[in-house]
N, C-alpha and C positions, 0 to 999 in steps of 0.2 A: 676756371673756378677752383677755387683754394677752400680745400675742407675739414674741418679738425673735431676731433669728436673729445669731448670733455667731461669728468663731474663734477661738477657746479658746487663750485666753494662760496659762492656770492649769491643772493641772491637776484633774478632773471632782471629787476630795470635796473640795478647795480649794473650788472653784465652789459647789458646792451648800452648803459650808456659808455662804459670804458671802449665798446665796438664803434661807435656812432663815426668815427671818420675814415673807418673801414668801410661805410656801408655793410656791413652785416648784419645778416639774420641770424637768431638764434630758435631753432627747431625740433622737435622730437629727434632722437636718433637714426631714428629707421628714415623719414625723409633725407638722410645724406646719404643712403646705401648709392643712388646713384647720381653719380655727378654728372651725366648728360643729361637726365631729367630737371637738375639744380638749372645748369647749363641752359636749356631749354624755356624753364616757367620767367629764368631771369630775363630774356629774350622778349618771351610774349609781357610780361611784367612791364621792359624799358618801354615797350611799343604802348602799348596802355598808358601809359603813365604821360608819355611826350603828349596823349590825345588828352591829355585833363580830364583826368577820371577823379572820383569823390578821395582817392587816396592823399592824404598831406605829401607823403617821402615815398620816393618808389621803393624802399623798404616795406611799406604795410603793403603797397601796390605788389610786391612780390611773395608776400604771405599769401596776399586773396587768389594768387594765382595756385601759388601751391596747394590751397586750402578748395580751390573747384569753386569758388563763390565769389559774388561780389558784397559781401557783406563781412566789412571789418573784425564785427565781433563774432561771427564764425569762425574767421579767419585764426585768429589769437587762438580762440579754442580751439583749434582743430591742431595748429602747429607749436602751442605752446607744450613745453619740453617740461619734466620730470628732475630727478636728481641728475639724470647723462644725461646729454646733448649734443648735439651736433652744432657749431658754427659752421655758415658759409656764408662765402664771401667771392665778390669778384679780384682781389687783389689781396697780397699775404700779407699776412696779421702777426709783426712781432712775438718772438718766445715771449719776452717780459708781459709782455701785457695781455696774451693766453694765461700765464703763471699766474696772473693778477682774478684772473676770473674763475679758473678751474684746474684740473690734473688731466693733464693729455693723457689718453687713452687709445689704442689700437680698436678702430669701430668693425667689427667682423661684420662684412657687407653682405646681409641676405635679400635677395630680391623678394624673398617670397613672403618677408615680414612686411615691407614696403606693398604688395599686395594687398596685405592685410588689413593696413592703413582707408585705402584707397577705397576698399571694398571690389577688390578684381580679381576675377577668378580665373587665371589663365596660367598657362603652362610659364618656366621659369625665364627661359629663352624670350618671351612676346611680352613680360611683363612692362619694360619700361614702353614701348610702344604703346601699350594698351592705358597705361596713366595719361603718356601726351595727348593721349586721343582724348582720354577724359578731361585732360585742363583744356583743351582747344575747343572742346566742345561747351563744353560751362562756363568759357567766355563768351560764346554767340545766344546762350539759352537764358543762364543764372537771372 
């Protein structure tokens, strides 16, 4: 998983569409703190997606995972990004056309912000465990 944390010189369906043959997501910051969780939701994401789920692109099929819902426009809301952002991506994303979308940035990885996202109370160590738990769970429930 290839992840680049950005400020958004474009605005976000400009961006995504310059991303669109990357397969990239673009996300709140704090969802990129960790790339085995990125890793992960893209995983339970592909597997959903192969089963015909209501998603068009397993792009939004990887939003609703990251987002704990099956509902699209949760989804957006919950992972659409601000002025920073995080891009991720299963395969690397040209300098030029990062430059095109934003100013690369050094994302200082807090687990404990990405907690806070999530609404997970746990020690720093068990946080990303305790998110899989929650997307893996909110896919049999949602």
């Amino acid at each position: 998983m290839k992840v680049y944390f950005v400020k958004l010189k474009v605005p976000l369906s400009e961006a995504l569409e310059k991303l669109k043959s990357f397969h990239a997501i673009v996300v709140k910051p704090e969802l990129g703190y960790s790339e085995k969780l990125l890793d992960y939701s893209y995983f339970i994401a592909f597997k959903c997606f192969r089963k015909k789920t209501h998603a068009k692109t397993l792009e939004m099929e990887w939003l609703k995972t990251l987002a704990c819902t099956k509902s699209i426009e949760r989804a957006v809301e919950f992972t659409k990004p601000e002025k920073k952002a995080c891009i991720a991506s299963p395969v690397k994303i040209n300098k030029s056309v990062l430059n095109l979308i934003g100013v690369s940035y050094k994302g200082k990885k807090n687990l404990e912000k990405l907690a806070k996202v999530y609404g997970v109370k746990t020690d720093k160590k068990k946080v990303e465990r305790a998110v899989e738990q929650k997307i893996c769970i909110s896919g049999m429930v949602d």
